[in-house]
TIDOKE-289419 format. One record per residue (C-alpha): x, y, z; residue in three letters. Coordinates in pm, 1 decimal. Example, Ala and Ser with C-alpha at 12.3 -4.5 7.8 and 13.67 -1.06 7.14 Angstrom:
residues 2
        x        y        z resn
   1230.0   -450.0    780.0  ALA
   1367.0   -106.0    714.0  SER
This chain:
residues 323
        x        y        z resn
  12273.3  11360.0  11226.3  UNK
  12598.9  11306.9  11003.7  UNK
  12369.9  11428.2  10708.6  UNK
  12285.1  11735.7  10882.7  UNK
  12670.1  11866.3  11005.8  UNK
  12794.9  11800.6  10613.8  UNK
  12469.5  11991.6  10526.6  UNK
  12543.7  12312.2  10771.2  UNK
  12919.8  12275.3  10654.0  UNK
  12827.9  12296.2  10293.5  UNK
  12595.3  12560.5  10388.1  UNK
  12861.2  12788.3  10474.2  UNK
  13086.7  12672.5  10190.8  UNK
  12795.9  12706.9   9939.4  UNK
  12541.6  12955.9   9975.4  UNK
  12344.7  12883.8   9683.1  UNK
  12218.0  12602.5   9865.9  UNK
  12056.1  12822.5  10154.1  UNK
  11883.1  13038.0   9855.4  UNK
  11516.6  12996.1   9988.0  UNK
  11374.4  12827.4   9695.6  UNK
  11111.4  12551.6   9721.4  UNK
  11175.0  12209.3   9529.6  UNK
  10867.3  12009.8   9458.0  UNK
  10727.7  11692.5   9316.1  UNK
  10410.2  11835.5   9104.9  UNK
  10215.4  11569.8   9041.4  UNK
  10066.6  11650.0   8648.9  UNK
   9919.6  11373.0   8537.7  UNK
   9529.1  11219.8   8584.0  UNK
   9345.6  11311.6   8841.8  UNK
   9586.1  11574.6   8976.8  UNK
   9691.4  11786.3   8677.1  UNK
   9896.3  11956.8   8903.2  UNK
   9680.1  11982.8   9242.4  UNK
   9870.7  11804.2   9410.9  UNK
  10220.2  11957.1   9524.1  UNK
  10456.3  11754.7   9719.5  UNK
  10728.6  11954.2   9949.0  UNK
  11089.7  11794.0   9903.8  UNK
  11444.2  11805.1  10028.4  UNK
  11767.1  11900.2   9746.9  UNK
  12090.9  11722.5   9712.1  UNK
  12441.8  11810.6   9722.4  UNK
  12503.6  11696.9   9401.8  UNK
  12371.9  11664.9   9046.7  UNK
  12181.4  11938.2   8876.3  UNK
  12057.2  12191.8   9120.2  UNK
  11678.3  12297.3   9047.5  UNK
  11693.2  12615.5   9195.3  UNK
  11903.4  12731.4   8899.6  UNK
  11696.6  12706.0   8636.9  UNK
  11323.2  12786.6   8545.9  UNK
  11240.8  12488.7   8394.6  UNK
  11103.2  12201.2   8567.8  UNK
  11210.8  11826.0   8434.1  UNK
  10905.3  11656.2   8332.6  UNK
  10874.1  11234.2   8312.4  UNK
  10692.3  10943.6   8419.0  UNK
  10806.2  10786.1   8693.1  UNK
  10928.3  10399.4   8758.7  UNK
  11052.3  10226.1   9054.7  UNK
  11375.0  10129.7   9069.8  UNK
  11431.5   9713.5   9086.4  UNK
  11621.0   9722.7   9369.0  UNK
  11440.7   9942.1   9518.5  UNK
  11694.7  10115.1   9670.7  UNK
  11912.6  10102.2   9418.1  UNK
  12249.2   9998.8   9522.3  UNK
  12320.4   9696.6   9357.3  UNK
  12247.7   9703.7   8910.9  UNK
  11939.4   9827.3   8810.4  UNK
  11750.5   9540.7   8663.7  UNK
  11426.7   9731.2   8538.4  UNK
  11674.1   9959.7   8287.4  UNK
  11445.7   9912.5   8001.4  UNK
  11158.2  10056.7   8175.0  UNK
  11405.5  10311.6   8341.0  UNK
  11513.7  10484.1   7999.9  UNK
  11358.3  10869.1   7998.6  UNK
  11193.3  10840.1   8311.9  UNK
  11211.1  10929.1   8655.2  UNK
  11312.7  10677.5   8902.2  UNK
  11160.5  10651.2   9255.5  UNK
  11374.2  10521.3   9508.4  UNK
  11422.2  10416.4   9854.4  UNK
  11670.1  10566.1  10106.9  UNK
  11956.0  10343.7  10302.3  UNK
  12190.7  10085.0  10174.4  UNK
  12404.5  10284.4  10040.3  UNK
  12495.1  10618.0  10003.0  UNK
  12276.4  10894.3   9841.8  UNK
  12522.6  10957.8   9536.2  UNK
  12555.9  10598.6   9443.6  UNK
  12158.7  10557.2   9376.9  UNK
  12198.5  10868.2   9144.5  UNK
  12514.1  10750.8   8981.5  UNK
  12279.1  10353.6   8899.5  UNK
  11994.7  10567.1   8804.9  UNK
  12184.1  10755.5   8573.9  UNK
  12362.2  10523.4   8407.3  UNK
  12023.9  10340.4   8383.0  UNK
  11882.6  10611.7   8145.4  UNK
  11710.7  10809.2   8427.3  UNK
  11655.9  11178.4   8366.9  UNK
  11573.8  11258.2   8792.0  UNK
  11594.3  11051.6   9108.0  UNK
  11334.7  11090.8   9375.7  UNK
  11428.7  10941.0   9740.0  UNK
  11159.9  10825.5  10008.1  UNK
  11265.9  10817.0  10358.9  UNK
  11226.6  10482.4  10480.7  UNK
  11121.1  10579.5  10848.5  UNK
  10750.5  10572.7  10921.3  UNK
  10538.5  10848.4  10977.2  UNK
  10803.6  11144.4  10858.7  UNK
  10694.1  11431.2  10713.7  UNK
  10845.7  11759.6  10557.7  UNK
  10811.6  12061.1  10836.5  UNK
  10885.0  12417.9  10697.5  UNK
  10971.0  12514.1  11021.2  UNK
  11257.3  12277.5  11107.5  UNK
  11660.9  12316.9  10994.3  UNK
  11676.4  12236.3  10583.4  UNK
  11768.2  11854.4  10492.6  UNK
  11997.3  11809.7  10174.8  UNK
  12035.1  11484.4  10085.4  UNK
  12473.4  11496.2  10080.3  UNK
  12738.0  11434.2   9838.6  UNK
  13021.6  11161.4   9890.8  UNK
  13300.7  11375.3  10004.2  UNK
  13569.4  11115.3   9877.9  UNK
  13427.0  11064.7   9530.3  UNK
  13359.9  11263.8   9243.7  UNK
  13049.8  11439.4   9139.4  UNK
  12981.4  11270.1   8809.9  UNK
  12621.6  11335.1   8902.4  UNK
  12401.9  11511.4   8609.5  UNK
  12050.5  11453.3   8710.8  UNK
  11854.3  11630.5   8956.9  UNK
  11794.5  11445.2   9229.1  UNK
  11497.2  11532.9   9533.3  UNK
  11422.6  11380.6   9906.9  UNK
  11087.9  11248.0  10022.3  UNK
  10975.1  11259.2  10367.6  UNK
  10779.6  10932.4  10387.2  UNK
  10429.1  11047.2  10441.8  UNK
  10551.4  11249.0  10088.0  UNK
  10656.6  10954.7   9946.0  UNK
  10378.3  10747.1  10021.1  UNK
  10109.2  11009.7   9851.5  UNK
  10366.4  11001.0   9540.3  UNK
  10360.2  10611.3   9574.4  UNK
   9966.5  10607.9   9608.5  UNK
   9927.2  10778.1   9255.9  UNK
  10137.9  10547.5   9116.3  UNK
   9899.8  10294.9   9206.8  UNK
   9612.7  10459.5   9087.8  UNK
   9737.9  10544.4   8745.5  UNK
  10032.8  10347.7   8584.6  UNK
  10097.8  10628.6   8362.6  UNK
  10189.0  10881.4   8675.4  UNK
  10373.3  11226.6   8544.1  UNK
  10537.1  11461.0   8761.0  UNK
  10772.8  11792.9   8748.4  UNK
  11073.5  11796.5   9002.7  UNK
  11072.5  12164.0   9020.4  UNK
  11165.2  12472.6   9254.7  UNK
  10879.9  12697.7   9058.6  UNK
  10475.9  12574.6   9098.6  UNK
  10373.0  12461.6   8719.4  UNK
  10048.4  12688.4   8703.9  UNK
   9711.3  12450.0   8698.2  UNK
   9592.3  12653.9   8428.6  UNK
   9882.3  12589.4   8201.0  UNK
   9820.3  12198.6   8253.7  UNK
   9468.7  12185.4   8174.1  UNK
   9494.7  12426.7   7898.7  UNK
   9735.9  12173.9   7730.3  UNK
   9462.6  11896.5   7816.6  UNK
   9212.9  12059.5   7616.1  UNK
   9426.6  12214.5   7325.7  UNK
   9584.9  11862.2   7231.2  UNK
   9391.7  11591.4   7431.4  UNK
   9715.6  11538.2   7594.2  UNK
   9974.4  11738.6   7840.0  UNK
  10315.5  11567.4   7720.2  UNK
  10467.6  11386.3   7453.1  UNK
  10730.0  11146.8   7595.5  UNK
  10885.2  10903.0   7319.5  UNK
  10773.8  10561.8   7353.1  UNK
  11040.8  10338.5   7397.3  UNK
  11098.1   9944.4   7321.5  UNK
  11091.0   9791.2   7651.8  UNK
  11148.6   9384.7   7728.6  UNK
  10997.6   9232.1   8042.4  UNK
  11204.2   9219.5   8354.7  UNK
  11474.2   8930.6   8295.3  UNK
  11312.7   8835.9   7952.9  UNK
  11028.4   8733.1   8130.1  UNK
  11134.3   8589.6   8507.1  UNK
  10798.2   8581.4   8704.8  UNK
  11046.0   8615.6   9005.2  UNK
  11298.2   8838.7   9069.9  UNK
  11499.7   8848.1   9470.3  UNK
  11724.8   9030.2   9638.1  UNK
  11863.6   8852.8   9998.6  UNK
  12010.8   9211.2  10078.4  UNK
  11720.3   9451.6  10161.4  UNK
  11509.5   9122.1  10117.2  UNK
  11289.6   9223.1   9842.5  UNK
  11059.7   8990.6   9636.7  UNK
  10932.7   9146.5   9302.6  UNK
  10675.9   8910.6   9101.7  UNK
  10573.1   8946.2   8773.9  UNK
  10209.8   8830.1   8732.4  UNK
   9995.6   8800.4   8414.0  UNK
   9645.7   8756.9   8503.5  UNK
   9485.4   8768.4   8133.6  UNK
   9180.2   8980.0   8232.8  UNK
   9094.0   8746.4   8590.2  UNK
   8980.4   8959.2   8875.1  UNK
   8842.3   8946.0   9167.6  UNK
   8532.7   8936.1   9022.6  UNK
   8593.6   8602.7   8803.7  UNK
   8441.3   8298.8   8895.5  UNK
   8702.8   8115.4   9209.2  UNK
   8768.0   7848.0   8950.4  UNK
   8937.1   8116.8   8715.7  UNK
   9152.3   8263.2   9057.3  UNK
   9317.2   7922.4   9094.9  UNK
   9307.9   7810.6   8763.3  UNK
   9588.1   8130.6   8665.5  UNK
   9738.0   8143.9   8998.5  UNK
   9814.7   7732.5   8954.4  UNK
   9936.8   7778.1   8585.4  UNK
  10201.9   8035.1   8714.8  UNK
  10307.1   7758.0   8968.9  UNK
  10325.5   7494.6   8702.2  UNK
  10534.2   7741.3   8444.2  UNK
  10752.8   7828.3   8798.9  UNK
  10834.8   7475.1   8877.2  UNK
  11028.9   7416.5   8512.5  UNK
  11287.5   7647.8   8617.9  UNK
  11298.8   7738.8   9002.8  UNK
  11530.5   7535.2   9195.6  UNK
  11499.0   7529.1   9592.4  UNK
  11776.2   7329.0   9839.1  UNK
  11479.5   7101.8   9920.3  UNK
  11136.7   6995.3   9894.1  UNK
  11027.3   7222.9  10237.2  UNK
  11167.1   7528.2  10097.2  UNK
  10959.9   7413.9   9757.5  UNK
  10641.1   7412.1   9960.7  UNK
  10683.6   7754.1  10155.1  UNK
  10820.4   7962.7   9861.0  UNK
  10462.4   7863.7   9654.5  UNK
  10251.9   7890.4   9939.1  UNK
  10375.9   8265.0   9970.6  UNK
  10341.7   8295.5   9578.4  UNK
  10014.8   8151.1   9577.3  UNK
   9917.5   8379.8   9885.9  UNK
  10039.2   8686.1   9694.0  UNK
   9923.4   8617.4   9374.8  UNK
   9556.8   8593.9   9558.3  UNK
   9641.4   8954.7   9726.5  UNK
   9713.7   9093.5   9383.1  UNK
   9359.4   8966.1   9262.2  UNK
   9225.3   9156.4   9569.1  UNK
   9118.9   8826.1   9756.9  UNK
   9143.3   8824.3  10134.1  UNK
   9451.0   8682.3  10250.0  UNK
   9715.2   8721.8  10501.3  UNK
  10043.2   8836.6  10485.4  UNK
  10286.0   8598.7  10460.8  UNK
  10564.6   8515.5  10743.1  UNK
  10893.6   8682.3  10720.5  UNK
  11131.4   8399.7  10819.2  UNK
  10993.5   8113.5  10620.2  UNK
  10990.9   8318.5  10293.5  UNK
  11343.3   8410.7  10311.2  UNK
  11463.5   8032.0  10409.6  UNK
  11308.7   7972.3  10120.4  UNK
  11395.6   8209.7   9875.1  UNK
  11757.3   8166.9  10033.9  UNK
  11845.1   7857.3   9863.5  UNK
  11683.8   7979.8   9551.5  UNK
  11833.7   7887.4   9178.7  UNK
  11700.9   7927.1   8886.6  UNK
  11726.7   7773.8   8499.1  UNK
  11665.9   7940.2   8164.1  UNK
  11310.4   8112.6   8178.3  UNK
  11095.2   7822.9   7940.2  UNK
  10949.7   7936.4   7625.2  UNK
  10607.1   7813.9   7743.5  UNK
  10561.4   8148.6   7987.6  UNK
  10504.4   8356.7   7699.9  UNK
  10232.4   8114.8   7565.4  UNK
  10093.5   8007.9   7868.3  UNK
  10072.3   8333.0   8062.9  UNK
  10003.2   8627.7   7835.8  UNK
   9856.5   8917.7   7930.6  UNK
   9989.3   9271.0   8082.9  UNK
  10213.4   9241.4   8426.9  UNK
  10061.3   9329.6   8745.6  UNK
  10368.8   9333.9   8964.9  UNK
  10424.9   9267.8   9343.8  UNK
  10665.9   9446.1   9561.9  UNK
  10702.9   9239.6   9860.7  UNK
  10978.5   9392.8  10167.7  UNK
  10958.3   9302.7  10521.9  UNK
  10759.7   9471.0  10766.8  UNK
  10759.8   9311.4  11151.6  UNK
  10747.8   8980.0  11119.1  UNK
  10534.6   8918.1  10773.1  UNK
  10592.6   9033.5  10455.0  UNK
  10387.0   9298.9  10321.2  UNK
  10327.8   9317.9   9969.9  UNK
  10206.4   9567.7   9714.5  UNK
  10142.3   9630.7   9390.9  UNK
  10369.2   9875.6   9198.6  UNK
  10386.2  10046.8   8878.5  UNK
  10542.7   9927.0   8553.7  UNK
């Protein structure tokens, strides 16, 4: 409600900001190329899309934290791209302000209330400025609704390579595919050196949202790999965890890798069930942690499949995410 009073007073202040214009998330990339249009929500601050005619193209990351009020720890992966965050915590200007300095080029939001949706028909959302700081913001930033988000989010999955345009003019279908079949690509984005999160931590936490991120490295076992192989790399992460995870006792121990082990199953597609809320974040709660060993690299290589886990009720849910 707050939101919406600074919104009508900079309304009145700043017309520019009732001009009409659509902004979108254009999703560009495989199997979209541009189908799939995504209705979003300005901000206050930052470079205004409505402005100019040219949309900012980039792959997208999610930001680790998610919301993105504490350092970014995913920068490397952050550099050129844009980063997909999640609303509360902190105020809408700060998450721009850590995305930016992370080498973002755009911030997208996603409401974190279930079920909301954007509605043509109801008064405009801007997501607002901080009225007692300064607006050091250069990126664009766009808002979300959550049943938005979660389409953006479900591409993400699909295709680790995700593209969009945050845009207030529709990028024309034609123009998309016509680059597809001119140059066997749409976009040239420089490829960038990028280290694994924390030089290779399997585990990263956060005791503020809570949020779990794992870093898993399956080696080309799937759910369709003989059992033997399912335990075999989900018990060789344990044994490479145990050299440098350090819990307040040997109870926490045993429910922090009963949750990995359950969510290292999950992310081989197994049948599992969601772990319980309060025992995880006992556990992770008296969490410390040595110098990652050497032996990770060697004995879990292999391309990261990585694990979002946040609460939801009383279980954790967990899912993977893009790189």
């Amino acid at each position: 409600m707050q939101e919406m009073q600074e919104y009508v007073e900079t309304l009145e202040k700043n017309p520019h900001f009732a001009d009409g214009s659509e902004r979108l998330v254009q999703i560009l990339s495989h199997p979209y190329y541009g189908k799939t249009i995504l209705q979003a929500s300005p901000a206050q601050f930052g470079r205004d899309l409505a402005t100019t005619t040219r949309p900012v193209y980039g792959p997208v990351v999610i930001s680790i934290p998610y919301r993105a009020c504490d350092e970014i720890v995913n920068k490397d992966e952050m550099i050129g791209k844009v980063a997909i965050v999640e609303r509360s915590g902190c105020v809408f200007q700060e998450k721009a302000r850590r995305v930016q300095q992370a080498g973002a080029i755009g911030m997208i939001v996603i409401d974190t209330e279930e079920n909301t949706k954007f509605a043509s028909g109801r008064p405009p959302f801007s997501m607002a400025s901080d009225k007692d700081g300064k607006d050091d913001i250069e990126i664009p930033s766009l808002f979300l609704f959550r049943l938005e988000g979660d389409k953006l989010l479900h591409a993400m999955e699909k295709n680790k390579e995700t593209v969009i345009a945050m845009t207030s003019q529709r990028v024309s279908t034609n123009a998309t595919v016509g680059e597809l079949l001119k140059k066997g690509r749409m976009f040239d984005f420089p490829t960038l050196p990028q280290c694994g999160l924390r030089d290779g931590d399997i585990v990263w936490h956060s005791l503020k949202y809570p949020e779990i991120i794992l870093n898993l490295r399956f080696n080309g076992v799937n759910q369709d790999s003989d059992p033997r192989m399912h335990q075999e790399v989900v018990e060789r992460h344990v044994t490479e965890l145990k050299k440098y995870l350090i819990f307040g006792d040997s109870d926490y121990e045993f429910q922090f890798y009963e949750f990995f082990r359950t969510v290292a199953y999950g992310a081989l597609d197994l049948n599992v069930d969601n772990p319980k809320l309060l025992s995880v974040i006992s556990a992770i709660s008296t969490l410390k942690k040595d110098a990652v060993p050497p032996s990770v690299y060697q004995r879990l290589p292999g391309e990261i499949t990585r694990v979002r886990c946040i609460p939801r009720g009383e279980h954790m849910s967990c899912s993977r995410i893009s790189l």
